[in-house]
Residue frames relative to the residue before (quaternion, step in Angstrom):
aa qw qx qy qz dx dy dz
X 1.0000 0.0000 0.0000 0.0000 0.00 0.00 0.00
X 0.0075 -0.8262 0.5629 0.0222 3.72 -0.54 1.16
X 0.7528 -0.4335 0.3423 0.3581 3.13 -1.54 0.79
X 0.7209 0.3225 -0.4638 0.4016 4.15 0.80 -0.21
X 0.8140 0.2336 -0.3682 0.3838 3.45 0.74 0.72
X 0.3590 0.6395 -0.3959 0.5527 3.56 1.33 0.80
X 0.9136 0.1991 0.1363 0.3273 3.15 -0.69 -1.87
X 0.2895 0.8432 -0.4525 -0.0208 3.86 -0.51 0.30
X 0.4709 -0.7129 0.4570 0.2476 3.31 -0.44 0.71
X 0.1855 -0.7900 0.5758 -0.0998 3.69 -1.21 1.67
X 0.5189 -0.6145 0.5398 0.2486 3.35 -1.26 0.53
X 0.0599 0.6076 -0.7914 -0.0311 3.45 -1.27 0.45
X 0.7243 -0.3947 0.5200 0.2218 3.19 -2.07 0.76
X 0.6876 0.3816 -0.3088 0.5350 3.67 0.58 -0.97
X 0.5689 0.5732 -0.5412 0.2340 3.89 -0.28 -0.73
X 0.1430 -0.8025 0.5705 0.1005 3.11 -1.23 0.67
X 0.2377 -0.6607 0.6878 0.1841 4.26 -0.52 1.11
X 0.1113 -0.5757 0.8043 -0.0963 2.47 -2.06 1.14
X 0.5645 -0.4617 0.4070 0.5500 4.10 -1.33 0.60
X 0.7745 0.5038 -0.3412 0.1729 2.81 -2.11 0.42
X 0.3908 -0.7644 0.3012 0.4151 2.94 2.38 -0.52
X 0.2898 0.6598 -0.5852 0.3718 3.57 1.56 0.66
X 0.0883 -0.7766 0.6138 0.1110 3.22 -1.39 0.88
X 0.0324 0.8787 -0.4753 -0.0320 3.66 0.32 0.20
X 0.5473 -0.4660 -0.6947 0.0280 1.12 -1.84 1.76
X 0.4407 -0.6603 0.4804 0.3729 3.93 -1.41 0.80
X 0.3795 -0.7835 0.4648 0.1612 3.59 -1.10 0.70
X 0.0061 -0.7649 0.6441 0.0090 3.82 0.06 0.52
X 0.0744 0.7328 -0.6763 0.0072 2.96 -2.05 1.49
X 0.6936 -0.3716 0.3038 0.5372 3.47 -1.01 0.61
X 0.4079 -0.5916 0.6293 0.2961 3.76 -1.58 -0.16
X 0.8297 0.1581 -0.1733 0.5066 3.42 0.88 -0.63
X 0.5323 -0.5728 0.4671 0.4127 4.09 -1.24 0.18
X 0.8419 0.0904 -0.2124 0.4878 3.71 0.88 -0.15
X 0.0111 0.6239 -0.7390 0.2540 2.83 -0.79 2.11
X 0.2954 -0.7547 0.5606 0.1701 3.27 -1.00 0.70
X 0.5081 -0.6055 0.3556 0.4988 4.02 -0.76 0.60
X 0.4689 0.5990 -0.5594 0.3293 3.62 0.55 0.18
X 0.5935 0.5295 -0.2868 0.5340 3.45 1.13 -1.40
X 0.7557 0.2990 -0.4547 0.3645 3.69 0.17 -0.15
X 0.5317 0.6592 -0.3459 0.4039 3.39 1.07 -0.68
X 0.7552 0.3156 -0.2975 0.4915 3.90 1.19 -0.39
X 0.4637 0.7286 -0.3044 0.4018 2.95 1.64 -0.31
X 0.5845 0.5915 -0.2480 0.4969 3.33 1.01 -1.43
X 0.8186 0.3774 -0.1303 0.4128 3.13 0.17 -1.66
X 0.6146 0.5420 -0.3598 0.4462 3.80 0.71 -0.16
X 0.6831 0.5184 -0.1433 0.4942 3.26 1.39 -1.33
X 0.4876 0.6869 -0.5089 0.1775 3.87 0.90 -0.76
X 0.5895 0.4532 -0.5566 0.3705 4.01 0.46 -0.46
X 0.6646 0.4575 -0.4330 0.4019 3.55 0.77 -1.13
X 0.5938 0.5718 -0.4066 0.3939 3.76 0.43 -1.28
X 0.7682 0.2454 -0.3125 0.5019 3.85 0.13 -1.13
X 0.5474 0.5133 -0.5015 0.4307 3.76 0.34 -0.04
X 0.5278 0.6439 -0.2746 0.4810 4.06 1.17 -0.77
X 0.7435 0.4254 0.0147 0.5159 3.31 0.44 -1.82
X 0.5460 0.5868 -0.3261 0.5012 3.69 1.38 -0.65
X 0.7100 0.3220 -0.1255 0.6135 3.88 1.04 -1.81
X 0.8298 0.3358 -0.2056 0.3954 3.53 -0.12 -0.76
X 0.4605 -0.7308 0.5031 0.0274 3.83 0.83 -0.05
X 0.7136 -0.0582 -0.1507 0.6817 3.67 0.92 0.52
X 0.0780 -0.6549 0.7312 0.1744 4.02 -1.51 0.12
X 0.0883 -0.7848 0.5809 0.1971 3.45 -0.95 0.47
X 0.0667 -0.7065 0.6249 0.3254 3.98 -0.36 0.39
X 0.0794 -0.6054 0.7900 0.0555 3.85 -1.22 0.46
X 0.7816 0.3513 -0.2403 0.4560 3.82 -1.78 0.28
X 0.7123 0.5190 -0.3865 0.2718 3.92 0.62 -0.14
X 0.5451 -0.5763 0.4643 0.3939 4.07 -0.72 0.44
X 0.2790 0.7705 -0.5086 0.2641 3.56 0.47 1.18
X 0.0468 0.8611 -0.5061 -0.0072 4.01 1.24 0.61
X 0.9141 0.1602 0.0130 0.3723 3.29 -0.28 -0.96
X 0.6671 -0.4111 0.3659 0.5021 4.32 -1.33 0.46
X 0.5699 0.4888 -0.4359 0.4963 4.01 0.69 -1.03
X 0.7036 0.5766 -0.2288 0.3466 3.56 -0.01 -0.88
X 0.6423 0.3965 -0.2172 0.6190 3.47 1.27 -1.08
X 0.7214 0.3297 -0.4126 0.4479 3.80 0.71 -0.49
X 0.5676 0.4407 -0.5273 0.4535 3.47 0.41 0.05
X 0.6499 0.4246 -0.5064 0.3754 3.94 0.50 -0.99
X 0.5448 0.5787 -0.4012 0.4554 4.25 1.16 -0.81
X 0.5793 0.3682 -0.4644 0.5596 4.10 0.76 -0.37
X 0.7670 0.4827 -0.3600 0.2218 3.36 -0.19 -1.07
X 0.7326 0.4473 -0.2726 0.4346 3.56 1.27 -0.55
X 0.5870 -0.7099 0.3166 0.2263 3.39 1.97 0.69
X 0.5512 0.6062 -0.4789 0.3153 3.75 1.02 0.07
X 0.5388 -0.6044 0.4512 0.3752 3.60 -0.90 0.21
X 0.5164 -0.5088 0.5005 0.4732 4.03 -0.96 0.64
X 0.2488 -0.6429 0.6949 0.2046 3.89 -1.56 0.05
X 0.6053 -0.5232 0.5577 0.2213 3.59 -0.63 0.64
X 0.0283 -0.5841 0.8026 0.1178 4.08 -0.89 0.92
X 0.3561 0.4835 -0.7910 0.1169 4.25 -0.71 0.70
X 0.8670 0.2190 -0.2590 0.3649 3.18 -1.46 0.85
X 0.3694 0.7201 -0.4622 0.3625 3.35 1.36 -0.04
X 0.2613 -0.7748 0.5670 0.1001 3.93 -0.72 0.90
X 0.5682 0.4868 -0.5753 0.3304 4.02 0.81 0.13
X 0.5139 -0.4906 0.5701 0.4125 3.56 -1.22 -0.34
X 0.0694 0.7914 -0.6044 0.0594 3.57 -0.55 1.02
X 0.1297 -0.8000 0.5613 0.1678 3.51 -1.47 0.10
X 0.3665 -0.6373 0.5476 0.3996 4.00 -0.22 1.08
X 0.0014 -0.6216 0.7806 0.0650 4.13 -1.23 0.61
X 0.8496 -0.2031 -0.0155 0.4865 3.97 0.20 0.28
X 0.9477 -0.1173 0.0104 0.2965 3.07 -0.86 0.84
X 0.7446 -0.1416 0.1700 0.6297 3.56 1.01 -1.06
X 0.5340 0.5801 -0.3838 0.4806 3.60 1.33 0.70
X 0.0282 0.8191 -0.5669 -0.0829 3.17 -0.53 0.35
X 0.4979 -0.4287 0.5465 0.5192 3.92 -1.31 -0.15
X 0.7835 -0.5287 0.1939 0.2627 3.03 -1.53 1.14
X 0.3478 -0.2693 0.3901 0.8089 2.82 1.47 -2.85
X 0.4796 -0.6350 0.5877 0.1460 2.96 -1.58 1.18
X 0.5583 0.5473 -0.5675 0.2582 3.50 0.32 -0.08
X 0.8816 -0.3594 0.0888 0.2929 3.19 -1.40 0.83
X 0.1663 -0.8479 0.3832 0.3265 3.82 0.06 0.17
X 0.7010 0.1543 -0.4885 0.4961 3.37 0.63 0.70
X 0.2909 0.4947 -0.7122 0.4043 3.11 -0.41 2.17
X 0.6068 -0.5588 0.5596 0.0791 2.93 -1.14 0.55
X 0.0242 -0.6885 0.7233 0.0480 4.21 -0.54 1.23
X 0.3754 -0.6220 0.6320 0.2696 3.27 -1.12 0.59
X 0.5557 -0.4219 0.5029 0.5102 4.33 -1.76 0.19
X 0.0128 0.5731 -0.8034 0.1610 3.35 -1.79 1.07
X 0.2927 -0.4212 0.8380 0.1864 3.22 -2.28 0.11
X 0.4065 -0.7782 0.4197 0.2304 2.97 -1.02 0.98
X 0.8177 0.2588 -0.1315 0.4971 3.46 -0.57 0.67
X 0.3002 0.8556 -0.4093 0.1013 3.08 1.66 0.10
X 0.6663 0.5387 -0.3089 0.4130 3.51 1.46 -0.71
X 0.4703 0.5695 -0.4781 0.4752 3.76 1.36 0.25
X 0.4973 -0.5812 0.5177 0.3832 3.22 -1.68 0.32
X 0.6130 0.3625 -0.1461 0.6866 3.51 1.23 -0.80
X 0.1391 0.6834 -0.7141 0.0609 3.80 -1.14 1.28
X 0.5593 -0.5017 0.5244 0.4007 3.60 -1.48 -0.24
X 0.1870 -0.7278 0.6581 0.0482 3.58 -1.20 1.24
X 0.7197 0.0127 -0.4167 0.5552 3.18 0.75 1.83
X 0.1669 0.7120 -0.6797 -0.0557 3.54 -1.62 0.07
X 0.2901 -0.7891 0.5378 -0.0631 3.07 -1.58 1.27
X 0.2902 -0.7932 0.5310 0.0685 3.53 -0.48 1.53
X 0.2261 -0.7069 0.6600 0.1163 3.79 -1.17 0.73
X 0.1373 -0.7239 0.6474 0.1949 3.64 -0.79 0.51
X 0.0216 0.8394 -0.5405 -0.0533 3.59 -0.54 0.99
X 0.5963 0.2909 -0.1953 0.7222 3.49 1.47 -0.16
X 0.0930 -0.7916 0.5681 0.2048 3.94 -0.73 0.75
X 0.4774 -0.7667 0.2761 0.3286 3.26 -0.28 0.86
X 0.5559 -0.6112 0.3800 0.4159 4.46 -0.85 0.37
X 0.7695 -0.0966 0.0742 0.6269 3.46 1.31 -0.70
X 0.8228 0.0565 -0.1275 0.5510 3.50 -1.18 0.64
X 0.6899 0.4008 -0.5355 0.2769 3.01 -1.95 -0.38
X 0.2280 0.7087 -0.6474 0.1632 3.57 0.08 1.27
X 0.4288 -0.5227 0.6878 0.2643 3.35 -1.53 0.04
X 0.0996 -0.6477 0.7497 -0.0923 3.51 -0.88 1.61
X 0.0238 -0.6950 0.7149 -0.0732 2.70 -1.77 1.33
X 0.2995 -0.7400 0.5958 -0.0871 3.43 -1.57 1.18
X 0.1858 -0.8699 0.4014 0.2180 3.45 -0.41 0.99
X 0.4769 -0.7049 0.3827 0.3595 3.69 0.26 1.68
X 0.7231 0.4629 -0.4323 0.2757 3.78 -0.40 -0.05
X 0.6191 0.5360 -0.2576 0.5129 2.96 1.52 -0.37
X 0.6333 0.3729 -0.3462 0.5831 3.40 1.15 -0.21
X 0.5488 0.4841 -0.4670 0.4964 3.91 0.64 -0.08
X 0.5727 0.6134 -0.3422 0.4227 3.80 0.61 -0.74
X 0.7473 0.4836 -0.1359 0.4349 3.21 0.64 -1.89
X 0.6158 0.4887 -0.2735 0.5542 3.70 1.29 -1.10
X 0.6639 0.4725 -0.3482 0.4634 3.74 0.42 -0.95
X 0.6656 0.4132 -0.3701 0.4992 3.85 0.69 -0.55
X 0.7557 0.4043 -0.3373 0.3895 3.41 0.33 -0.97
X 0.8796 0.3421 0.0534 0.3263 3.32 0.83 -1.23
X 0.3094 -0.8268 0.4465 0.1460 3.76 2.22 0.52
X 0.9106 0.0477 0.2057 0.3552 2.86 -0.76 -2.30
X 0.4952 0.3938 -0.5523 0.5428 2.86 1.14 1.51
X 0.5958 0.3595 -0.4810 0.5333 3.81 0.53 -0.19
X 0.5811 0.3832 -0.5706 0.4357 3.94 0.31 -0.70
X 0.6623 0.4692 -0.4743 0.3410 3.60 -0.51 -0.58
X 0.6636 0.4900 -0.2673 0.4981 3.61 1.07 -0.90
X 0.4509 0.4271 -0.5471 0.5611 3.87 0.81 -0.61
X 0.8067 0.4452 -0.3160 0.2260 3.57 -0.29 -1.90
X 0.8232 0.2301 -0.0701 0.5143 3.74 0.31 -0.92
X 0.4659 -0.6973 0.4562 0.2977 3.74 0.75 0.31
X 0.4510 -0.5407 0.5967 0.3849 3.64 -1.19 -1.34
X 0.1341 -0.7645 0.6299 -0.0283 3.31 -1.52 0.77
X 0.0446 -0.7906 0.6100 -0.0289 3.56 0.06 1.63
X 0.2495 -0.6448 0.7098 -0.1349 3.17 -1.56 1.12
X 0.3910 0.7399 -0.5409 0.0838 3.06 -1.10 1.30
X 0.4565 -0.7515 0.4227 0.2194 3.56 -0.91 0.63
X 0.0851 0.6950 -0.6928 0.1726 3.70 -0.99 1.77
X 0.6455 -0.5889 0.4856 0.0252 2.28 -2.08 1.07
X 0.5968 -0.4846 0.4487 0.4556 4.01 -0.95 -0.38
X 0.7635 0.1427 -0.1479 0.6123 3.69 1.32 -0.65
X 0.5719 -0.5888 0.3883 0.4189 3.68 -1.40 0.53
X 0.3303 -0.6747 0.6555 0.0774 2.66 -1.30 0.34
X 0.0640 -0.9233 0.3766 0.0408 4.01 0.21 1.19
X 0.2877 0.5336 -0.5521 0.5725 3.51 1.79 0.62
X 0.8553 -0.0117 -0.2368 0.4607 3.78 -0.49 0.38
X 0.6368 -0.6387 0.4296 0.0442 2.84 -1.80 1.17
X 0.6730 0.0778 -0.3545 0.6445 3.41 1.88 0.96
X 0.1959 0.7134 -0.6444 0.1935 3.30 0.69 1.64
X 0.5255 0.6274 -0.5621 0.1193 3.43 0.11 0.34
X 0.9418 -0.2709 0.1556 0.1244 3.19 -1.50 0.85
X 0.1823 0.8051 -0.4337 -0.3612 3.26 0.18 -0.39
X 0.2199 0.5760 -0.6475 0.4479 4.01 1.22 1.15
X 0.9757 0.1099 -0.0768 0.1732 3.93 0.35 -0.74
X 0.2410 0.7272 -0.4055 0.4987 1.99 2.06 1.46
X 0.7749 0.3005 -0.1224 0.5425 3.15 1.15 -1.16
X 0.2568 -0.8644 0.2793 0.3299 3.41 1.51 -0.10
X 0.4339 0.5335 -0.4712 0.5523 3.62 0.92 1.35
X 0.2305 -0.7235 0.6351 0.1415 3.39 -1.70 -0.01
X 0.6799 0.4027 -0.3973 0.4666 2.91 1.26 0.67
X 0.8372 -0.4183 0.1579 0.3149 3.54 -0.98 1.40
X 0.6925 0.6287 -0.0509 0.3500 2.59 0.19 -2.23
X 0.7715 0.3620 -0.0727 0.5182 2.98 0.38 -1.80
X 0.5548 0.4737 -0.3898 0.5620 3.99 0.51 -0.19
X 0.6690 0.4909 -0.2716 0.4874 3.82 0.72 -0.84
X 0.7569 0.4051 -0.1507 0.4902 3.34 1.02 -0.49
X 0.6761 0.3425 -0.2474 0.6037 3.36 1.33 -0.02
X 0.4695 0.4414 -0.4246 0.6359 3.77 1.14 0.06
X 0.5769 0.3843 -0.5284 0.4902 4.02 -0.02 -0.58
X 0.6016 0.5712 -0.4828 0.2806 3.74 -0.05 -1.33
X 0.7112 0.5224 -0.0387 0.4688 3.20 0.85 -1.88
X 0.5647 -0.5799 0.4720 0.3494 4.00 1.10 0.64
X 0.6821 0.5481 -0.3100 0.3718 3.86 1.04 -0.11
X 0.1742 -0.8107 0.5475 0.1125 3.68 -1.43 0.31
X 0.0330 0.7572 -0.6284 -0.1751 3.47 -0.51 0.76
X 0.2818 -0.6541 0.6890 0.1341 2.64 -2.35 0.62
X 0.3712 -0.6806 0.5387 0.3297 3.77 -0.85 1.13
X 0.0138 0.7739 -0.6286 -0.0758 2.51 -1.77 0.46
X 0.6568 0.2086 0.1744 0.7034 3.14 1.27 0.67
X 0.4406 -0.4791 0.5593 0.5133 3.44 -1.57 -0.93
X 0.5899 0.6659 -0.3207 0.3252 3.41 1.36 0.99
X 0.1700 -0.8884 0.4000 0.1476 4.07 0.47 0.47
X 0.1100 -0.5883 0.7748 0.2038 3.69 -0.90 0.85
X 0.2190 -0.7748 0.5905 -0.0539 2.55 -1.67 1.63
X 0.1119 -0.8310 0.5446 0.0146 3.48 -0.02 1.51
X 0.0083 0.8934 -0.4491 -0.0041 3.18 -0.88 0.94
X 0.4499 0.5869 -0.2556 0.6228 3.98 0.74 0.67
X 0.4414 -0.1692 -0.6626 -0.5809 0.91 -2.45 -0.18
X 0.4942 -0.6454 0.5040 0.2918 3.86 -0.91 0.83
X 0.4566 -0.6552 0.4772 0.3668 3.30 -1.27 0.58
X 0.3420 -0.8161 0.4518 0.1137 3.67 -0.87 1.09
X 0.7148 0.1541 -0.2873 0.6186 3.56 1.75 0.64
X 0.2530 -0.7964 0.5321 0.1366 3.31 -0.66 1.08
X 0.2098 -0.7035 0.6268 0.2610 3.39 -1.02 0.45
X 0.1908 -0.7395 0.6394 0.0890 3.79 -0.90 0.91
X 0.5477 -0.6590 0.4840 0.1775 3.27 -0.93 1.78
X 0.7422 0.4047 -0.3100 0.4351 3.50 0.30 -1.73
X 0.8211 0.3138 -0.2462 0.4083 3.95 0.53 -0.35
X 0.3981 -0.6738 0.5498 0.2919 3.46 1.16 0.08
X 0.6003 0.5232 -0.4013 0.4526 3.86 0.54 0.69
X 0.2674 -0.7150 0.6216 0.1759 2.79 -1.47 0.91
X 0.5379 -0.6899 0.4628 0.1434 3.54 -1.50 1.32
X 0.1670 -0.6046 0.7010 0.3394 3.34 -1.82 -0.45
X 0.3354 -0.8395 0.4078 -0.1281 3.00 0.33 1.78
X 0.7134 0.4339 -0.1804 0.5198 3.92 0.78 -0.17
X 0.3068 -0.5594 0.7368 0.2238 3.59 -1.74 0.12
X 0.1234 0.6740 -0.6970 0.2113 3.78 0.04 1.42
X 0.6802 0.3803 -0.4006 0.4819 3.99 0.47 -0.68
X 0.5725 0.5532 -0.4516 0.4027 4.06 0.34 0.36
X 0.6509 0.5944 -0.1809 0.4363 3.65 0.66 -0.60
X 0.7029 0.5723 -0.3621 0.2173 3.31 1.11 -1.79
X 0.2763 -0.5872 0.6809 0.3394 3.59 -1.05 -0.46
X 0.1311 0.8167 -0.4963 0.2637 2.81 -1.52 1.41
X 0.4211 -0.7046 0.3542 0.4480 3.53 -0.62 -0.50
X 0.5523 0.4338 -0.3803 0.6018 3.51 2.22 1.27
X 0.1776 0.7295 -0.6298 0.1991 3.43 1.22 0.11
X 0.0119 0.6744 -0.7361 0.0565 3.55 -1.33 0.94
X 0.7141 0.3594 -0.4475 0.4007 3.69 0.27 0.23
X 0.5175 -0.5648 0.4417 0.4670 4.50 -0.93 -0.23
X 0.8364 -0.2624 0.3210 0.3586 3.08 -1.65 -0.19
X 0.5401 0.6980 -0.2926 0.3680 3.37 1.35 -1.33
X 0.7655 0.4680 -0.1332 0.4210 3.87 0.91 -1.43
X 0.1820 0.7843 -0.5888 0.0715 3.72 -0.47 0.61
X 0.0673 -0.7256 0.6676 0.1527 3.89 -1.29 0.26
X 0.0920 -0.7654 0.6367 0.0178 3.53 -1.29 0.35
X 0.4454 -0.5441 0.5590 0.4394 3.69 -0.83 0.70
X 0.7836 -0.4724 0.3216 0.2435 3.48 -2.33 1.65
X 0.6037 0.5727 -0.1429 0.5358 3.92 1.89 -1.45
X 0.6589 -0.5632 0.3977 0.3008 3.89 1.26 -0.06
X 0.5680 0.6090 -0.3164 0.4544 3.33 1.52 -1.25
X 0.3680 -0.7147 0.4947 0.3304 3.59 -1.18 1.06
X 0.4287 -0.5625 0.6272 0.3262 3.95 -1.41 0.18
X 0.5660 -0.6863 0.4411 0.1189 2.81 -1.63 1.51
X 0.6409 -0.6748 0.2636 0.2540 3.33 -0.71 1.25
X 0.7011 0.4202 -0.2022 0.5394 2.92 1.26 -1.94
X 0.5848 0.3625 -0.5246 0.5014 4.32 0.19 -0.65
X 0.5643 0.6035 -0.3598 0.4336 3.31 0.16 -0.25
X 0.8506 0.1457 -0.1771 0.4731 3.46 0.49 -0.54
X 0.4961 0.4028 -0.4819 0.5995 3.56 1.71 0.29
X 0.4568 0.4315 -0.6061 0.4877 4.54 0.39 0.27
X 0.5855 0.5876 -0.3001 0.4710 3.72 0.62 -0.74
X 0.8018 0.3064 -0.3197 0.4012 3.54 0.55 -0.91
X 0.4984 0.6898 -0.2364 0.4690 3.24 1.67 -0.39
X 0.6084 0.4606 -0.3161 0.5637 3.44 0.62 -0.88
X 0.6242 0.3980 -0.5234 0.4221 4.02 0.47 -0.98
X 0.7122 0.5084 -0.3015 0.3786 3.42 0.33 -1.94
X 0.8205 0.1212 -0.3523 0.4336 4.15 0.49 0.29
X 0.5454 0.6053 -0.5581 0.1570 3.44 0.57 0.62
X 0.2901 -0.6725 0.5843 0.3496 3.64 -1.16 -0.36
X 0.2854 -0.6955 0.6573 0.0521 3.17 -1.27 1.55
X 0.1765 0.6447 -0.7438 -0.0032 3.82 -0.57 0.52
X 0.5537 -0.6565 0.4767 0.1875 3.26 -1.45 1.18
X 0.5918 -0.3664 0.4108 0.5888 3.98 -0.67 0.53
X 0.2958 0.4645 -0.8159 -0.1763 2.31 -2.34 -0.93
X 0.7180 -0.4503 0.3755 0.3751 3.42 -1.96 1.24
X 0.8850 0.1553 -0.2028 0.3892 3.49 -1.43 1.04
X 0.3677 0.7248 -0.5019 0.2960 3.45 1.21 -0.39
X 0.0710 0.7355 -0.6733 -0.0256 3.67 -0.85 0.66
X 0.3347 -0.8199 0.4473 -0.1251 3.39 -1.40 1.49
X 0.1743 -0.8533 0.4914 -0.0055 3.48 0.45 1.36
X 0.2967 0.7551 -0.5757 -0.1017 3.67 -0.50 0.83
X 0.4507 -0.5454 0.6290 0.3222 3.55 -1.58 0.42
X 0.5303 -0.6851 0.4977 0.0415 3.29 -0.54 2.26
X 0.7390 0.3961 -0.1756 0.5159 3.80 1.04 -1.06
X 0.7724 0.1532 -0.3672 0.4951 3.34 0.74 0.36
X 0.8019 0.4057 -0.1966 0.3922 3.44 0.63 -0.10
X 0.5310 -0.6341 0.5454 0.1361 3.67 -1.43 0.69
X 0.3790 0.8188 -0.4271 -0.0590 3.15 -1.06 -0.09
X 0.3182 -0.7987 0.4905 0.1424 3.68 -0.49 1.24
X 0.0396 0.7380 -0.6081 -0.2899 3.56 -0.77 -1.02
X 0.5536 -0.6925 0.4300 0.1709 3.21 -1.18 1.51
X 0.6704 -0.5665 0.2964 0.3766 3.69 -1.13 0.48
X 0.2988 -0.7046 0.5881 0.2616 4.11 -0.41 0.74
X 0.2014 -0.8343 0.5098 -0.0591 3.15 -1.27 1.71
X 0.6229 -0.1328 -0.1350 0.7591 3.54 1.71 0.60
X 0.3844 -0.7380 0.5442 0.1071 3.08 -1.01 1.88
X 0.6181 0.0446 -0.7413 -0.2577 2.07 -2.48 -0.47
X 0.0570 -0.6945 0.7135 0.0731 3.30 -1.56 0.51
X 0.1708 0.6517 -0.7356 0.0713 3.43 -1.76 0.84
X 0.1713 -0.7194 0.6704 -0.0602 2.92 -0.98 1.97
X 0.0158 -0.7863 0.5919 0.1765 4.08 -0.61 0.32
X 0.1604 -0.8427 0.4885 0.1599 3.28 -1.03 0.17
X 0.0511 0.8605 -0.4902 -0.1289 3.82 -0.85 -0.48
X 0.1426 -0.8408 0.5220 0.0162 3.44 -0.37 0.87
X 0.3409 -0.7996 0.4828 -0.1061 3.15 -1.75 1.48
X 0.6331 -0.5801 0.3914 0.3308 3.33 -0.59 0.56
């Protein structure tokens, strides 16, 4: 089964072209209305040189239009596309496993606001992909914006020199304060019992080190110091340099979207400047691409080249799953 009678790339209003013929994010739908999810499931897997060559140049795939109903359905489409599972230790959203290698997206509230991140960017070890299942499309808002990080490193390096050198040189160092239980008003309330999956100290101290990290007690509470991490990434297979980091989540401001609990500092101690900070913020809006759910949509991004936030949901239900991959 080959991609001229399976798979075809579609327009959407949101996509955005860049040189080179990157379209982002590219959109692939079935050719015909009755394919059955088996037919994608061989489809997927026949197609993967073309798919990761796609996802290689363009940095997001969307499928839209495919028989993808339910969390069972998304883990089988996550076997079929052959990536290894990634490890959540030290991960900081609130998550819940719903089957096997799916989880809920983040539990924090859904009309809050996530700010653009790589995921795990503050680990030394992150996933260099994750994929999002819409199983509930949402009545209004709550999309999942995405931004293709070189372009915002570009845009920061022109405007801002001798702030990104300082970043190349001294990296970032995020710091935050958790409790023994989540906490789902903020969008790294998780745990550190399930972050590090243990309740015992020791052990959490010993799996945060693994993970480039240090806790300090405080309490049955831990400032978690983690860094500093490098805060631009150069990416071999593209010969680009990233915006590699979650620096726009921390800032203070008059968009702050995370609590008191969440802070970053440059790798040297020195604090990061509110206001570049909140024009990297205006930048990230002015290049992402918001395409609105839709039921079954499933969403393939390359973690290493790409950002992504999701905007506040303004008449629910919404249920976004995800799963992330080595």
């Amino acid at each position: 089964m080959g991609i001229q009678n399976f798979f075809q790339q579609v327009g959407l209003p949101e996509q955005k072209y860049y040189e080179n013929d990157v379209v982002f994010p590219v959109v692939l739908s079935p050719t015909t209305k009755t394919i059955t999810f088996s037919d994608f499931e061989v489809a997927i897997k026949a197609e993967m040189p073309w798919l990761d060559s796609l996802l290689l140049k363009n940095g997001v795939i969307l499928f839209r239009d495919f028989p993808v109903n339910t969390p069972t359905d998304f883990n089988n489409v996550m076997k079929a596309f052959g990536y290894p599972e990634a490890p959540y230790i030290g991960g900081r959203a609130p998550r819940t496993q719903v089957v096997d290698r799916v989880y809920t997206a983040n539990e924090t509230p859904p009309e809050k606001r996530i700010p653009f991140h790589h995921e795990m960017a503050y680990c030394p070890e992150y996933p260099s992909k994750i994929c999002f299942f819409c199983e509930v499309e949402p009545g209004s808002g709550g999309q999942t914006p995405i931004v293709l990080s070189h372009v915002i490193c570009e845009k920061m390096k022109e405007k801002y020199p001798e702030f990104v050198a300082k970043l190349e040189e001294h990296g970032v160092t995020y710091i935050i304060f958790t409790g023994d239980e989540d906490q789902l008003s903020s969008s790294t309330g998780r745990s550190w019992k399930r972050a590090y999956d243990t309740d015992d100290k020791k052990v959490a101290e010993e799996r945060a080190a693994k993970l480039g990290t240090r806790l300090e007690w405080i309490g049955n509470a831990a400032k978690v110091i983690a860094g500093p991490m490098p805060a631009i990434r150069f990416d071999k297979e593209t010969q680009r340099k990233t915006w590699f980091n979650n620096l726009t989540g921390p800032v203070h401001g008059s968009r702050k979207v995370h609590d008191k609990g969440a802070f970053a500092e440059l790798g040297n101690g020195e604090a990061v400047d509110d206001d570049i900070m909140e024009d990297c913020m205006r930048m990230l809006d002015e290049e992402c691409v918001v395409i609105p759910w839709k039921k079954g949509d499933v969403m393939l991004v390359n973690n290493l080249m790409v950002l992504h936030s999701r905007d506040p949901l303004l008449k629910p239900p919404r249920r976004v799953l995800a799963s992330l991959c080595k």
